[in-house]
N, C-alpha and C positions, 0 to 999 in steps of 0.2 A: 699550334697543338691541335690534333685532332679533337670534333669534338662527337660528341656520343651520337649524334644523329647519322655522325659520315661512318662509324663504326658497327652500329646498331642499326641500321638502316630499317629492317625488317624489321627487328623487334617494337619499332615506335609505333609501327600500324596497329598495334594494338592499345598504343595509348595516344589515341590520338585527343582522349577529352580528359582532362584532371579537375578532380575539385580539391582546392585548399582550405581548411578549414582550421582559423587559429586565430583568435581576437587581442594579438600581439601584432602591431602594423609592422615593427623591424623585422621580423619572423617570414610575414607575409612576403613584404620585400627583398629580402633573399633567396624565397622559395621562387618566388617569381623571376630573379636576376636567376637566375641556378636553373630551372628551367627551359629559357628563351635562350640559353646557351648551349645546354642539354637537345634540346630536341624544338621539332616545331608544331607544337600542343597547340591546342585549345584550354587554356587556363582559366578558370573562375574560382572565386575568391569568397567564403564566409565566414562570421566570424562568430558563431553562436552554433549549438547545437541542433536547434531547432531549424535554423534556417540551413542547415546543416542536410537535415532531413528530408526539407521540404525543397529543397532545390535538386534534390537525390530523385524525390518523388517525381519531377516535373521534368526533368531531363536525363538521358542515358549518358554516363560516366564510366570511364574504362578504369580510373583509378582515383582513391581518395587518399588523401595523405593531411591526417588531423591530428591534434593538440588533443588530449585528455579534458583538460582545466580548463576547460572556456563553459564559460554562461551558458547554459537550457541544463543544467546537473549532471552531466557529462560523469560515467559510469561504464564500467564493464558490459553492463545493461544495453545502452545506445550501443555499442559496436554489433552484440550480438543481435540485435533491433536491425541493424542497417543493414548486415551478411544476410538476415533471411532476407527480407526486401531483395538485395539485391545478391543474389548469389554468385553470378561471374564476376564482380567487382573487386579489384586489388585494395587490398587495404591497410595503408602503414600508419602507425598510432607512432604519434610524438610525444613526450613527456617528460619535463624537469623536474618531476617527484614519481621516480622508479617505485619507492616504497606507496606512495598511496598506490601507484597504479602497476603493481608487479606483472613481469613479463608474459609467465605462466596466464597469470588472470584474464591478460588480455590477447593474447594468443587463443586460448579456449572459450574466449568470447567471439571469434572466427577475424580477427586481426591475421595479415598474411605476413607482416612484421612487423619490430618493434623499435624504436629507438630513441636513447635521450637526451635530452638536450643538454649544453647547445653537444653539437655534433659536426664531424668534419663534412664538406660536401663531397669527397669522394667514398663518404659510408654510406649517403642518400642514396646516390648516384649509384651504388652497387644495389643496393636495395631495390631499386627502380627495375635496375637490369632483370633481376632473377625475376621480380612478379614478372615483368611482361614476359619472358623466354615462359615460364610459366602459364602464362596469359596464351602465348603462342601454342603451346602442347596442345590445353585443353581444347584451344579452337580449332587444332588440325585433325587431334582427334573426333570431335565432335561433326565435324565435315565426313571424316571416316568411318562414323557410326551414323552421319545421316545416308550418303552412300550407301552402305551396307545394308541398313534397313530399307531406302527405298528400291533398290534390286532385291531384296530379298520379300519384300510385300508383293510388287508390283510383278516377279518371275512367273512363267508359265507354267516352269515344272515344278514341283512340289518341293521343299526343302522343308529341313528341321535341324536342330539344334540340341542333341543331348545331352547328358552329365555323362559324363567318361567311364563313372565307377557303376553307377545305377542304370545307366541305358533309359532313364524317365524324359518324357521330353521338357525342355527347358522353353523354346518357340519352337513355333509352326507358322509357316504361312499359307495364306486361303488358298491358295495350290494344293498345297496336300490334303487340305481340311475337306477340299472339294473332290481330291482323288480319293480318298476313303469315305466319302459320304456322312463326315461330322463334324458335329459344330466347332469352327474355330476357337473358341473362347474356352472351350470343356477340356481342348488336347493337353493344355499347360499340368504338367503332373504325373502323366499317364504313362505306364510300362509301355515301351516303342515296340519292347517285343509280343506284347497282348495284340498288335494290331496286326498280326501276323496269322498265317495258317500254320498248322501244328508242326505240318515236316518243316516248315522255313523259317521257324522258332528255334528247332535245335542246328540249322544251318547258322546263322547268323551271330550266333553267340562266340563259334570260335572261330569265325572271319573276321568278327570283329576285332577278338583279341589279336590274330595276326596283324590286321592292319594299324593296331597300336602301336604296334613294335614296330614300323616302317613306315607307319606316319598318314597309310592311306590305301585304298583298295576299291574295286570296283565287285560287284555281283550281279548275275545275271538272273533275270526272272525269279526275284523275289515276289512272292504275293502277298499282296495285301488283303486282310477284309474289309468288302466295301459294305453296301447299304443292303441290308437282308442279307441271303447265300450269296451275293453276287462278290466275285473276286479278281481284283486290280491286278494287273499283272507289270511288273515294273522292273526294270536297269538301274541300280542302286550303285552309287557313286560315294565314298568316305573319308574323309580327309579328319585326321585329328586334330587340336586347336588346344595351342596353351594361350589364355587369355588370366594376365594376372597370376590369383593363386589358382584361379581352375582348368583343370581339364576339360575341354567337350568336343563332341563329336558333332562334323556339319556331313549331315547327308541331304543328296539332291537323288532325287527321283522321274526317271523319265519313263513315260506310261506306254508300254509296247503291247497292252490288252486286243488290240483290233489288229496288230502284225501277229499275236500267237493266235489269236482267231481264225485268219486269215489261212496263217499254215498249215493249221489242225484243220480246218475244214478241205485242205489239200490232200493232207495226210491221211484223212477220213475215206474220200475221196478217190483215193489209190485202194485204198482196200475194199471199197465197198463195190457191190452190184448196183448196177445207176436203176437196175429196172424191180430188183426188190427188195432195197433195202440192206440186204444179208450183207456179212463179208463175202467176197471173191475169193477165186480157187488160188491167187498168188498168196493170200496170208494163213489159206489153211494148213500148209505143210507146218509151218514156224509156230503156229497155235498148238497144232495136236500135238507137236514136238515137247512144246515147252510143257504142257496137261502134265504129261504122262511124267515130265521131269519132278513137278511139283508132288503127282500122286505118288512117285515113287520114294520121296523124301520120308513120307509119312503114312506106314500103313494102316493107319485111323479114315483115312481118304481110299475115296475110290470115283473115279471115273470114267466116263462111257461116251463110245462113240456112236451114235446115230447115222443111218446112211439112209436117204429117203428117195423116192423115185416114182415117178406119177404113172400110174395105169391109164393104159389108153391114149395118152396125151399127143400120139403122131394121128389117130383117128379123129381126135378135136379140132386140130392143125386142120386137117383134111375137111372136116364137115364144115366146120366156123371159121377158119381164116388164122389168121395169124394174131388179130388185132384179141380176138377172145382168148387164142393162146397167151399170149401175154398175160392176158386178164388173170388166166388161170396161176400163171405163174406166181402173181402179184401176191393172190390168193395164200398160196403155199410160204410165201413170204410173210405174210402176214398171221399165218396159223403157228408158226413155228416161236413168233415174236410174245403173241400173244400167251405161248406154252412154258416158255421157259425164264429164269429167274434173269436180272442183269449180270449177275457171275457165268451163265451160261451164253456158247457162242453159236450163231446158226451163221449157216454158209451156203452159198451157188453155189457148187461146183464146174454147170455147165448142164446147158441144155434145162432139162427136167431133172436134176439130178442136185439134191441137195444132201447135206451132211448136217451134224447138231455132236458140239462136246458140251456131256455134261459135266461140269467140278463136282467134287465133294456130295455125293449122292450113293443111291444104295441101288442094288438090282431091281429090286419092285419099283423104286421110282422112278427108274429110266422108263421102266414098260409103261407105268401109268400116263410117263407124260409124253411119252410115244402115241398111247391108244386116246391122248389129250390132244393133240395135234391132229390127229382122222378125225376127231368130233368136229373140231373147231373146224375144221376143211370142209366136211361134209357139209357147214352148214352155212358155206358160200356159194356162188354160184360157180357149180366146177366142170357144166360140161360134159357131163358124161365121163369124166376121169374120179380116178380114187387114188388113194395115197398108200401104199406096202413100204416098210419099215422094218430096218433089218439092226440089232440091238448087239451091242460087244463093249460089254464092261472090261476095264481093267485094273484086275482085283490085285490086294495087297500079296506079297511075295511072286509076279508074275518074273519071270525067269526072263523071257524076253520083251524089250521095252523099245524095241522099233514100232517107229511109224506104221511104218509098212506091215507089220503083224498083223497090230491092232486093227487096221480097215482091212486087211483080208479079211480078216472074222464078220466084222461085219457088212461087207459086201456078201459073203457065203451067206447069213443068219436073211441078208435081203431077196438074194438068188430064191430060198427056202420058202421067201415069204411071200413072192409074185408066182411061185410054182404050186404053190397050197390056193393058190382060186386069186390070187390077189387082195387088196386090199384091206391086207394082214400086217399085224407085228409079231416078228421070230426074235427071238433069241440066240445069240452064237451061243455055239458049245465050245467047253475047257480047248 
């Protein structure tokens, strides 16, 4: 006949040490013959409660299998005594008086069975089996949750863990704690969606529900807030997780902050003038375009286009060289930066030849921050050059909303304004 250990093979590695405890020598004797035929243990043997205890204390035991009624007053008390001590320990409670020692009682005293005596050995023997397969779970999961946690502590990229329903974080590891610039210990709790920027707040709430429904989803360039203004910019990965009775959500974050850096400053780059600053003449079509689209939405808006152009500037060329021309340009870059709000846009065009769209302003303001721009000019070193400035609002109800209108007017208002002596600001007319 086979016997349990050629069956069970695997399962015995979890019992590889038993203590019996039962101050009945026939009992012992049995348990012992029943054993060494059962499997190939490590068996020891006591026969009192106390020594019960203290042999528990002094050595690790994968399974106890004891008598109620033996000498140290052996109670529901000692079982649940011995489970806390030792909480991964199998533990099957034997007993010839069911009624002093009821099932129930000693099961909830943390007993993992129960049985009475005497008893057949193949009720033992089933009893033995289930703790250890039992025995086996908790220790494969336990390897799976030590696993888990140490890739999840020791990962470079940020991860988290939240409740399905609430979106609160459940863990965090010091990746993420370190990509948003906060204490590890504080995130447990926290709305996942508060660590968010406002527009990426209302994104993520119904990505996330799609990705419940499918199990999983990725998102691109979520931001984070990090430590002060400064913001994280991250590849968001989501897989949902039924674990038990709960729902949650495992997200990993990959930090692409210094690649959207990187492109923006490309991006920037293509549009801008290397030598002042301004945008270039390739994105001011697409600007003035989009202005006029925005002020035409809303006749409460008005905006205006600025055409600027330096007096004298081929005579400075000529006198001082190119290196001061430049200078001079810089100059005009710099007067225009410092005139207008960050909603407003200045631009090179080419040459000595700049442009300015104002948003959401009025006619007097364009002129003032027009005649605010010659001041600030004026009061660089310019060369013998001055600044004329040619002004073309476009007011609410305007019938035609080309590009091309708009800077006629004000190329004409500029023409008007280097022909009146220079270093004027005109006005288009209707």
């Amino acid at each position: 006949m086979a016997t349990i250990s050629e069956n069970y093979s695997d399962i015995w590695l979890y019992h590889r040490r038993i203590l019996v405890a039962d101050d009945e020598q026939p009992i012992l004797d049995l348990l012992l013959s029943l054993l060494d035929i059962w499997c190939n243990a490590e068996v020891d043997t006591v026969g009192d409660w106390t020594s019960a205890e203290t042999t528990l204390a002094e050595k690790p035991y994968d399974l106890l299998i004891t008598d109620m009624n033996m000498p140290g007053n052996a109670d529901p008390s000692c079982v649940r005594r011995v489970r806390e001590q030792n909480p991964d320990l199998g533990i099957i409670v034997m007993t010839g008086f069911p009624e002093q020692f009821p099932y129930m009682a000693i099961t909830q005293a943390g007993a993992d069975d129960f049985i009475k005596k005497p008893f057949p050995g193949d009720e033992l023997r089933a009893k033995i089996v289930r703790i250890a397969r039992e025995s086996r779970i908790r220790h494969e999961r336990r390897r799976a949750e030590e696993k888990y946690r140490s890739l999840f502590q020791m990962s470079h990229e940020g991860m988290l863990v939240l409740n399905a329903d609430t979106y609160e974080i459940e863990d965090a590891n010091p990746a993420f704690a370190q990509l948003c610039g906060r204490n590890h210990e504080t995130l447990n709790g926290v709305a996942f969606l508060d660590l968010l920027v406002a527009q990426d707040q209302q994104r993520l709430q119904p990505w996330l529900r799609v990705c419940s429904q499918i199990g999983m989803g990725t998102l691109a360039d979520v931001k984070l807030t990090g430590n002060g203004n400064a913001v994280v910019h991250t590849d968001v990965s989501a897989t949902f997780i039924h674990a038990d009775n709960d729902r949650l959500v495992y997200l990993k974050f990959k930090d692409i902050t210094e690649r959207i850096e990187v492109e923006s400053r490309l991006a920037d780059a293509a549009q801008k003038d290397e030598l002042t600053g301004l945008y270039n003449k390739r994105s001011f079509q697409s600007q003035l375009q989009g202005s006029i689209a925005r002020a035409s939405k809303d006749e409460n808006k008005i905006m205006a286009l600025l055409l600027l152009d330096l007096d004298n500037f081929k005579r400075c060329n000529d006198t001082y060289g190119h290196q001061a021309g430049d200078k001079v340009l810089q100059n005009v870059g710099e007067s225009i930066q410092r005139s207008i709000r960050s909603s407003d846009l200045g631009f090179r065009c080419g040459g000595d030849e700049f442009a300015v769209i104002l948003r959401d302003t009025t006619v007097e303001a364009s002129m003032r921050i027009a005649s605010r721009m010659q001041d600030e000019f004026a009061g660089m070193e310019a060369y013998g050059t001055t600044m004329s400035i040619g002004v073309a609002p476009f007011l609410p109800g305007e019938s035609d909303k080309s590009p091309e209108t708009l800077i006629k007017r004000a190329d004409e208002a500029l023409y008007r304004a280097k022909g009146a002596g220079k270093n004027a600001v005109e006005l288009a007319t209707a």
